[in-house]
DSSP file (Angstrom, degrees, kcal/mol; ACC not computed):
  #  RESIDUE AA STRUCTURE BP1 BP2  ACC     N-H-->O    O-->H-N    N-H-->O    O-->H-N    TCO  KAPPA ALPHA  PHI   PSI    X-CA   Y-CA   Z-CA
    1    1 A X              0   0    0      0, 0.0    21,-2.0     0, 0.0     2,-0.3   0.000 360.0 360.0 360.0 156.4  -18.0   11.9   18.3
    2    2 A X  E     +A   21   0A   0     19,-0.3     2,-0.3    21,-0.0    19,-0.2  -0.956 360.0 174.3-144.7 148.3  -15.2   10.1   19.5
    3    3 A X  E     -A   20   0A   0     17,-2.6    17,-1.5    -2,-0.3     2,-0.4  -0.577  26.3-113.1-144.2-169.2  -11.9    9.2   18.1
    4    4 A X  E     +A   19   0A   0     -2,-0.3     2,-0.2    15,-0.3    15,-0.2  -0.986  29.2 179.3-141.8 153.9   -8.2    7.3   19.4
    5    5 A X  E     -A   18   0A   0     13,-0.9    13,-3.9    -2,-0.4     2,-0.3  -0.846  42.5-108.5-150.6 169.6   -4.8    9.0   19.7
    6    6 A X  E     -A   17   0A   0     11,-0.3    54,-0.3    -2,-0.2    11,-0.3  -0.798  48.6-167.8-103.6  49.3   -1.4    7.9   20.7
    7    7 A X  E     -A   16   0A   0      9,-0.5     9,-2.4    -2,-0.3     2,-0.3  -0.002   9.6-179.9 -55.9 124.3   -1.4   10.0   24.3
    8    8 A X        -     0   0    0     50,-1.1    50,-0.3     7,-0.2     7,-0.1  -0.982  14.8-174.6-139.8 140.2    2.1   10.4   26.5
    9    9 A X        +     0   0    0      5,-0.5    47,-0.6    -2,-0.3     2,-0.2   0.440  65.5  42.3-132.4  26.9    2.4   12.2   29.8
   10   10 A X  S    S-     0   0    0      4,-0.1     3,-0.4    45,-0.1    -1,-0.3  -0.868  89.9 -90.1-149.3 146.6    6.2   12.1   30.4
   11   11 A X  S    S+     0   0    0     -2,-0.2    37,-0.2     1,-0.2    36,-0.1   0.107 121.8   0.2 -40.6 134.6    9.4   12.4   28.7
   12   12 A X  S    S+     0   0    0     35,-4.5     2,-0.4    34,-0.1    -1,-0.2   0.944 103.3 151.4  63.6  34.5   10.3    8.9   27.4
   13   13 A X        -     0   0    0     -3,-0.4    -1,-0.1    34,-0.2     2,-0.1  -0.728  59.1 -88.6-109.7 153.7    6.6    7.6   29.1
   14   14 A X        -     0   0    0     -2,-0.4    -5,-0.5     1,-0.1     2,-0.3  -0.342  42.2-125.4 -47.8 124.1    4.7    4.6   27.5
   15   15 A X        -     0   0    0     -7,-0.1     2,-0.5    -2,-0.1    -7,-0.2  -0.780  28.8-165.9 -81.7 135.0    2.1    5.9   24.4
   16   16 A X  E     -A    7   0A   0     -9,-2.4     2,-1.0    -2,-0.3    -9,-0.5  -0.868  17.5-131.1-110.8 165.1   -1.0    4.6   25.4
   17   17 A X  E     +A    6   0A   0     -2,-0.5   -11,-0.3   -11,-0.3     2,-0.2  -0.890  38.6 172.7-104.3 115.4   -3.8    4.6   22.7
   18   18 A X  E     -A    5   0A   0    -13,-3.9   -13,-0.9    -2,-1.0     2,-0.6  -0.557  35.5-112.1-114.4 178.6   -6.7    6.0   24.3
   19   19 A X  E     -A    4   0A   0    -15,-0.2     2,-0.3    -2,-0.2   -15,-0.3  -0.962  39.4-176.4-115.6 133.3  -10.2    7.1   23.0
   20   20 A X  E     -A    3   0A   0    -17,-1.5   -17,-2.6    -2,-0.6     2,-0.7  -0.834  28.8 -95.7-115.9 149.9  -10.8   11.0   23.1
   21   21 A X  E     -A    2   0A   0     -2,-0.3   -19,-0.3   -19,-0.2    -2,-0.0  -0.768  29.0-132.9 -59.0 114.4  -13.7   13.2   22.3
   22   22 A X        -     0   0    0    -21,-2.0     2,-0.4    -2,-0.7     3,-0.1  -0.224  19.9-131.0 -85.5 125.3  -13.9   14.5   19.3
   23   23 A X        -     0   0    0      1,-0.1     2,-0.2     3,-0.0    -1,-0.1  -0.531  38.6 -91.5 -83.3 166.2  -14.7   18.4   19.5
   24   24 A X        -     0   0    0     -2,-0.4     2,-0.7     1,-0.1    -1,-0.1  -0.322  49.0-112.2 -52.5 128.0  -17.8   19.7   17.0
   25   25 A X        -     0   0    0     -2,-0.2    48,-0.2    46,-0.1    -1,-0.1  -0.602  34.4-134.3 -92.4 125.7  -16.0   20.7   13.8
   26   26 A X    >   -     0   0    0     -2,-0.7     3,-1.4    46,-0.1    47,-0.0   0.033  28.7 -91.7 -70.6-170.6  -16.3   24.8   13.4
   27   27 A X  T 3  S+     0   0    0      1,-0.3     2,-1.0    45,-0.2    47,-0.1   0.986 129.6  39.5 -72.1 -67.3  -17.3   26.6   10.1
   28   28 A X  T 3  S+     0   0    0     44,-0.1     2,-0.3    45,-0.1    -1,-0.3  -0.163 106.9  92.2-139.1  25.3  -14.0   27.0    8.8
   29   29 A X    <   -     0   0    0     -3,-1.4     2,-0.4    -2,-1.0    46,-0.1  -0.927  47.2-164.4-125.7 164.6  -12.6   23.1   10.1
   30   30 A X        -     0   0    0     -2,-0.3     2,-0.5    41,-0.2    41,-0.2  -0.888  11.4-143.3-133.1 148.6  -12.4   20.0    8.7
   31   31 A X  E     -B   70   0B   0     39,-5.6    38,-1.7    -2,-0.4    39,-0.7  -0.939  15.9-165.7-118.3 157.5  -11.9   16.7   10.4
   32   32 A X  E     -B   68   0B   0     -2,-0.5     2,-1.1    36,-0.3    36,-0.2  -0.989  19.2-137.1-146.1 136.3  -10.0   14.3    8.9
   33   33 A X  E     -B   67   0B   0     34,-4.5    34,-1.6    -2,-0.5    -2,-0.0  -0.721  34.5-136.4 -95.0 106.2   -9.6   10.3    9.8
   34   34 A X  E     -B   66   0B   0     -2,-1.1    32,-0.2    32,-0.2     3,-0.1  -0.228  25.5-179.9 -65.1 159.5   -5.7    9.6    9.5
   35   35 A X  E     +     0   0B   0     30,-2.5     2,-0.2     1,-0.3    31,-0.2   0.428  66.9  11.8-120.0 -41.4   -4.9    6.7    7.9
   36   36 A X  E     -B   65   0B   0     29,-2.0    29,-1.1     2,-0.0    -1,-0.3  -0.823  64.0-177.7-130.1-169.4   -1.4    6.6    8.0
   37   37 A X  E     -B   64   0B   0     -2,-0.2     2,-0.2    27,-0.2    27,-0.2  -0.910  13.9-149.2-178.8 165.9    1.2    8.9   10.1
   38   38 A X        -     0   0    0     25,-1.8     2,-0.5    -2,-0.3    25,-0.5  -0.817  20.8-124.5-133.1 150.5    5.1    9.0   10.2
   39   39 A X        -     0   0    0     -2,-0.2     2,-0.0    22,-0.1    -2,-0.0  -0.942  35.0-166.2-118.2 120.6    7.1   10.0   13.5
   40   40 A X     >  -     0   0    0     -2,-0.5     4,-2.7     1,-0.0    21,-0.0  -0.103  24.4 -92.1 -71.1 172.8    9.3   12.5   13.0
   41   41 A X  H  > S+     0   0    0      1,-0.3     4,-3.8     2,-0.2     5,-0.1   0.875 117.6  51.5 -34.9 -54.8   12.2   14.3   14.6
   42   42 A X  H  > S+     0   0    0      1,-0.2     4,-1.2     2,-0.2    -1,-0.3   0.799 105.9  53.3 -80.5 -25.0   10.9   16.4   16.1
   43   43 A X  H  > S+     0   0    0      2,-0.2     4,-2.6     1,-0.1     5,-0.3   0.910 102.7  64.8 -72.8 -28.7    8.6   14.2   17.8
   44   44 A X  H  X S+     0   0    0     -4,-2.7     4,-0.8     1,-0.2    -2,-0.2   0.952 100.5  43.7 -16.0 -85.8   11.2   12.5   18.6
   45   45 A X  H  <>S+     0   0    0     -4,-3.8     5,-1.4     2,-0.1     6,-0.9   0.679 106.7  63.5 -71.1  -7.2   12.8   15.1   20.7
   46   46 A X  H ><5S+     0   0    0     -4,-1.2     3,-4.4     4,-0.2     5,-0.3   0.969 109.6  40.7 -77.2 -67.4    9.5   16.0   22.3
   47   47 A X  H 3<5S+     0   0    0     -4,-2.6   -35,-4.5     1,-0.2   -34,-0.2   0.779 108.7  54.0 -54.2 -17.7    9.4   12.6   23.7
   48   48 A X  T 3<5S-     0   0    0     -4,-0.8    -1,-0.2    -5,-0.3    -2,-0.2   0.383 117.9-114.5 -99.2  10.2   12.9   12.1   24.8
   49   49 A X  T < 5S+     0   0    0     -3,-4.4    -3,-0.2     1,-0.2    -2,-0.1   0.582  77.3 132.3  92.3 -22.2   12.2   15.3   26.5
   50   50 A X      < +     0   0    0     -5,-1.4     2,-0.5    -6,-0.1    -4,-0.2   0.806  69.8  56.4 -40.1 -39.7   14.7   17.6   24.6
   51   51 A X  S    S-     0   0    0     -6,-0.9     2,-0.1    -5,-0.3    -2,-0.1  -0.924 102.1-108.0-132.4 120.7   12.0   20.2   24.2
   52   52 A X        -     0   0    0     -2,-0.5     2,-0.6     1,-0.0    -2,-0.1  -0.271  39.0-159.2 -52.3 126.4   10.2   21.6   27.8
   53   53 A X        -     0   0    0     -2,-0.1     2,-0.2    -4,-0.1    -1,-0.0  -0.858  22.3-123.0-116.8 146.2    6.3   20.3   28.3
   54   54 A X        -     0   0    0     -2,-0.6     2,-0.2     1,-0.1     0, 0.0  -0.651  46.4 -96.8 -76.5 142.3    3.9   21.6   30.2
   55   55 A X  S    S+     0   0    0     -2,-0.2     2,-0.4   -45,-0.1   -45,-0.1  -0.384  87.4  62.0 -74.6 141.8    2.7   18.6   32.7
   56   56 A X  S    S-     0   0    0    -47,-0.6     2,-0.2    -2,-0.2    -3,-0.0  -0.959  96.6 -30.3 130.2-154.2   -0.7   16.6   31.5
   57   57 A X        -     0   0    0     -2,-0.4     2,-0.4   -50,-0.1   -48,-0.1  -0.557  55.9-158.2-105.3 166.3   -1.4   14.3   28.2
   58   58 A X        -     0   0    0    -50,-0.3   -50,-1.1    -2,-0.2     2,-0.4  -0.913  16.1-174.1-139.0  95.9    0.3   15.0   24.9
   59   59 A X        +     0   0    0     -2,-0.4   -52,-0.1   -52,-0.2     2,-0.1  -0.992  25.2 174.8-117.9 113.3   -0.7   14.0   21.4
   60   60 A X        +     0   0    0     -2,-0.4   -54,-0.1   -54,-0.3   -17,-0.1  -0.108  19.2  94.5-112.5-138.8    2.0   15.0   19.4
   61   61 A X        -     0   0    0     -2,-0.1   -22,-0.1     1,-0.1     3,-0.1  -0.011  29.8-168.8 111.5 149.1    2.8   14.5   15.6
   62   62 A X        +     0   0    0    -24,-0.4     2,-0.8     1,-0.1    30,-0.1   0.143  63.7  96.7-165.6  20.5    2.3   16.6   12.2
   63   63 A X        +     0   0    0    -25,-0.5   -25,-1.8    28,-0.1     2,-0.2  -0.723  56.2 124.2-102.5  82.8    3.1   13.8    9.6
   64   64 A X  E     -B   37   0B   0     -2,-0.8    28,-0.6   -27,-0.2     2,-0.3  -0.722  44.7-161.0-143.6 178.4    0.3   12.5    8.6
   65   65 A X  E     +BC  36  91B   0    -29,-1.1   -30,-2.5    -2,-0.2   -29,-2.0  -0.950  33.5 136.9-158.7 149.0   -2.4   11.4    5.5
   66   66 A X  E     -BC  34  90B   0     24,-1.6    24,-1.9    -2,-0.3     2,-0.4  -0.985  48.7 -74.2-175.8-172.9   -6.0   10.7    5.9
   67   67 A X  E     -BC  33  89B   0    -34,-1.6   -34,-4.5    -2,-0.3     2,-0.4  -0.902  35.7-123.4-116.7 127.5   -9.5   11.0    4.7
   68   68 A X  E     +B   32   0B   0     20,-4.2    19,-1.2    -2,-0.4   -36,-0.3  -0.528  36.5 168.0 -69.8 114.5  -11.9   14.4    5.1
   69   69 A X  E     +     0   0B   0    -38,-1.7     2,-0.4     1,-0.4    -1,-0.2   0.872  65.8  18.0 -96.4 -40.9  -14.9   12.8    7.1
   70   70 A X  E     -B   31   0B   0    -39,-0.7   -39,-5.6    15,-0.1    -1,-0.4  -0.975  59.5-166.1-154.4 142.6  -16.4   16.4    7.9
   71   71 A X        -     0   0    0     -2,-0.4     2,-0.3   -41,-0.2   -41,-0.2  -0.441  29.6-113.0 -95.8 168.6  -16.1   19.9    6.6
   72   72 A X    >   -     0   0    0     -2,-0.2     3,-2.0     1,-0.1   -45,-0.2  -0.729  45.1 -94.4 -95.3 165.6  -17.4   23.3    8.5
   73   73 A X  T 3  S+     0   0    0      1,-0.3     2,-0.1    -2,-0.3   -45,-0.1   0.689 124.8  47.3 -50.2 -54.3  -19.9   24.9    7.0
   74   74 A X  T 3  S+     0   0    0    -47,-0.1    -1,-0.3     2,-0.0     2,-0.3  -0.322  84.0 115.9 -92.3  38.0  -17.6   27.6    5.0
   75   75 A X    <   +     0   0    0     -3,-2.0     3,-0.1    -2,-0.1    -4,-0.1  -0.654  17.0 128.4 -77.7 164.9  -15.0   24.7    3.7
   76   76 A X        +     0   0    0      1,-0.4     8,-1.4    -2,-0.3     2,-0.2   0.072  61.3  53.5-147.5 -84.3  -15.1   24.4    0.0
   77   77 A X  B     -D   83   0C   0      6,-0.3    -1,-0.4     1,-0.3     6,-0.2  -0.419  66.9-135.4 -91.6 135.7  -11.2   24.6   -1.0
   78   78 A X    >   -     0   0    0      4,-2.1     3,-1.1    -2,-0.2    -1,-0.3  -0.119  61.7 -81.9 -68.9-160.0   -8.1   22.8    0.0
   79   79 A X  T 3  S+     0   0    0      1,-0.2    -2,-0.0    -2,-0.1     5,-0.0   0.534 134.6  61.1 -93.5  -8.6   -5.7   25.3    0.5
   80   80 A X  T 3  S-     0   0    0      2,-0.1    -1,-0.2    31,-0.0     3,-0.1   0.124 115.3-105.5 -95.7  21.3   -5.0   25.4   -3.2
   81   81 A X  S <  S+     0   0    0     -3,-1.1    -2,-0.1     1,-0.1     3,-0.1   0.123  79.0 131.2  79.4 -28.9   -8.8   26.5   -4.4
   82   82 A X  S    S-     0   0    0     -5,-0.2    -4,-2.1     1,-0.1    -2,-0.1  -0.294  72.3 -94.4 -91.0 170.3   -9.5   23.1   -5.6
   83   83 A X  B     -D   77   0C   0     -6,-0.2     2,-0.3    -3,-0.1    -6,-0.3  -0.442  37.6-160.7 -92.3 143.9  -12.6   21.8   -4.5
   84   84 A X        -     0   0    0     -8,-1.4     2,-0.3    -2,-0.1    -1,-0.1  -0.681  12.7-179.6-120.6 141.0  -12.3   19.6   -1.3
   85   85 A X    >   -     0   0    0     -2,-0.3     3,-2.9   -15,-0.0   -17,-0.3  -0.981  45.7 -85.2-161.0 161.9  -15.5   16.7   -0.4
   86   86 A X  T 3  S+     0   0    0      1,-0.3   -17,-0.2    -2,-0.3     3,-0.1  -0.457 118.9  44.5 -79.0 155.2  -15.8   14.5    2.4
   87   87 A X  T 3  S+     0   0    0    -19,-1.2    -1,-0.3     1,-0.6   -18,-0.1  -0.487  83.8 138.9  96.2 -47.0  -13.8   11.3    1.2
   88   88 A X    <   -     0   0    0     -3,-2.9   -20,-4.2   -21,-0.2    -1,-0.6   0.065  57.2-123.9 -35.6 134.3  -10.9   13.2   -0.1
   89   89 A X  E     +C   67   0B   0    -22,-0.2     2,-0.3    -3,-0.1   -22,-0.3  -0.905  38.3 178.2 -58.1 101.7   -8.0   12.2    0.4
   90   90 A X  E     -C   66   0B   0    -24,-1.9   -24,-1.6    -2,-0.4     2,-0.3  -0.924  21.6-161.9-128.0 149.5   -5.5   14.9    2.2
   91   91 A X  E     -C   65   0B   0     -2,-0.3     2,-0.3   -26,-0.2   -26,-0.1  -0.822  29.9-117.1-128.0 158.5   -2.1   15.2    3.4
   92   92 A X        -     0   0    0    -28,-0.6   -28,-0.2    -2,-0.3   -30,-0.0  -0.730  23.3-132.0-112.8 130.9   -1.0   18.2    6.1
   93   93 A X        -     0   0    0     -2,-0.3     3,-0.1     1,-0.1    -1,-0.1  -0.047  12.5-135.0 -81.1-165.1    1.7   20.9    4.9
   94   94 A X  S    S+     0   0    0      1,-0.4     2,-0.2   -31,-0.1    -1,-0.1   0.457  86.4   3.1-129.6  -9.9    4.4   21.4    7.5
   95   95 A X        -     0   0    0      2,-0.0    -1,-0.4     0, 0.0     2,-0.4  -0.853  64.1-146.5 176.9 159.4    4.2   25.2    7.1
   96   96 A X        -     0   0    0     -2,-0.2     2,-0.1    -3,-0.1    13,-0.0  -0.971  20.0-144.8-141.9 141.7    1.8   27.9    4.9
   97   97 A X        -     0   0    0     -2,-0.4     2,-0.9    12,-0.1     9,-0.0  -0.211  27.5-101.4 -97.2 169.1    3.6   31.0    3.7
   98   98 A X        -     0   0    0      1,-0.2     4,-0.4    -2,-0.1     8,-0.1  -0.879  25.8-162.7-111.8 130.1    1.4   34.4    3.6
   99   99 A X  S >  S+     0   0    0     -2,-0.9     3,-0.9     1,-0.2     7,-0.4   0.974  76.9  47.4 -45.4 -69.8    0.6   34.8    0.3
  100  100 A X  T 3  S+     0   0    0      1,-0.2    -1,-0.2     5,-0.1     5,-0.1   0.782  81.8  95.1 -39.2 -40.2   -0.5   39.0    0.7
  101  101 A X  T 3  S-     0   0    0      1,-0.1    -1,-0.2     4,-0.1     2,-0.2   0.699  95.0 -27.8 -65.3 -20.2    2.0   39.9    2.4
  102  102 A X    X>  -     0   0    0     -3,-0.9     3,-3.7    -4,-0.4     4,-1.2  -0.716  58.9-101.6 173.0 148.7    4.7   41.4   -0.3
  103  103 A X  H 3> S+     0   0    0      1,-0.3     4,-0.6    -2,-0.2    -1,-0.2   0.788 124.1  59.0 -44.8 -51.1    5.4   40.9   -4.0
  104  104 A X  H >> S+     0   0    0      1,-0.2     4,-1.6     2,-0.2     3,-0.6   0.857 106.7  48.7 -23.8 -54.0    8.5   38.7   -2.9
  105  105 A X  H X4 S+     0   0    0     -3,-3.7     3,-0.7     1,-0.2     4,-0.3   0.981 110.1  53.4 -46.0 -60.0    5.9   36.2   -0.9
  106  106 A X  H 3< S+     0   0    0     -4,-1.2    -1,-0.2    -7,-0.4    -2,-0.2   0.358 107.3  52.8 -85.1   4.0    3.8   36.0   -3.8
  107  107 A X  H << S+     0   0    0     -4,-0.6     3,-0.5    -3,-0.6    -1,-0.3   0.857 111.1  38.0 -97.1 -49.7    6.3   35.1   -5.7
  108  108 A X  S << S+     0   0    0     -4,-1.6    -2,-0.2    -3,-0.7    -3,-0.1   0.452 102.0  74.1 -38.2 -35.2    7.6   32.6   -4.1
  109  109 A X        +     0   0    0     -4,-0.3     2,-0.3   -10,-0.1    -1,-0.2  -0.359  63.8 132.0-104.4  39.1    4.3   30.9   -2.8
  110  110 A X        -     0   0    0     -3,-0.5     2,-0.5    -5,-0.1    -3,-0.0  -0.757  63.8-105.6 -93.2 142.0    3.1   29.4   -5.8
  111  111 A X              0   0    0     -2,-0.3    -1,-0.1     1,-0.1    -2,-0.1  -0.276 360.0 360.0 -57.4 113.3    2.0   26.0   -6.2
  112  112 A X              0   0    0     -2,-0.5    -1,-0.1    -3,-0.0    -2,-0.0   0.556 360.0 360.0 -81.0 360.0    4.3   24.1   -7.9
């Protein structure tokens, strides 16, 4: 399967839009075809070079909103239980608390 990304391979380098290979989606992954995407700050400083890279290609980003085309085999749930199928519409949290980890967490990590 094959897919396009927005590829850079030096600070403040030209994004080219390339086509990549898609890996095989595992039990427990979902692929999802963005639709839209936002550039953040922090991508920002990753391109202007602010923030050390390892040499090679770069797809950075974590703002984004898109459509499930394929679950793994043990998807179900979003991340809230509710039932997820491929079409859905989903958007990507920017960080996921641990629920278990002490009555304080679990207080705190409730869906609002």
């Amino acid at each position: 399967m094959h897919g396009k990304a927005a590829i850079f391979h030096t600070p403040r380098g030209r994004m080219e839009i390339c086509d990549v290979t898609l890996p095989a989606v595992e039990p427990d992954g979902i692929l999802v075809r963005i639709t839209r995407a936002n550039i953040c700050g922090s991508d920002l400083h990753i391109w202007r070079g602010d923030t050390p890279l390892r040499p090679g290609k770069h797809i950075i980003g974590h703002e984004m909103v898109g459509r499930v085309a394929e679950l793994g085999g043990n998807i179900q749930t979003d991340s809230q239980g509710q039932p997820l199928a491929v079409g859905d519409r989903v958007t990507f949290l920017y960080f996921t608390f641990v629920v278990a980890a002490t009555p304080v967490w679990r207080a705190i990590a409730r869906p609002v």
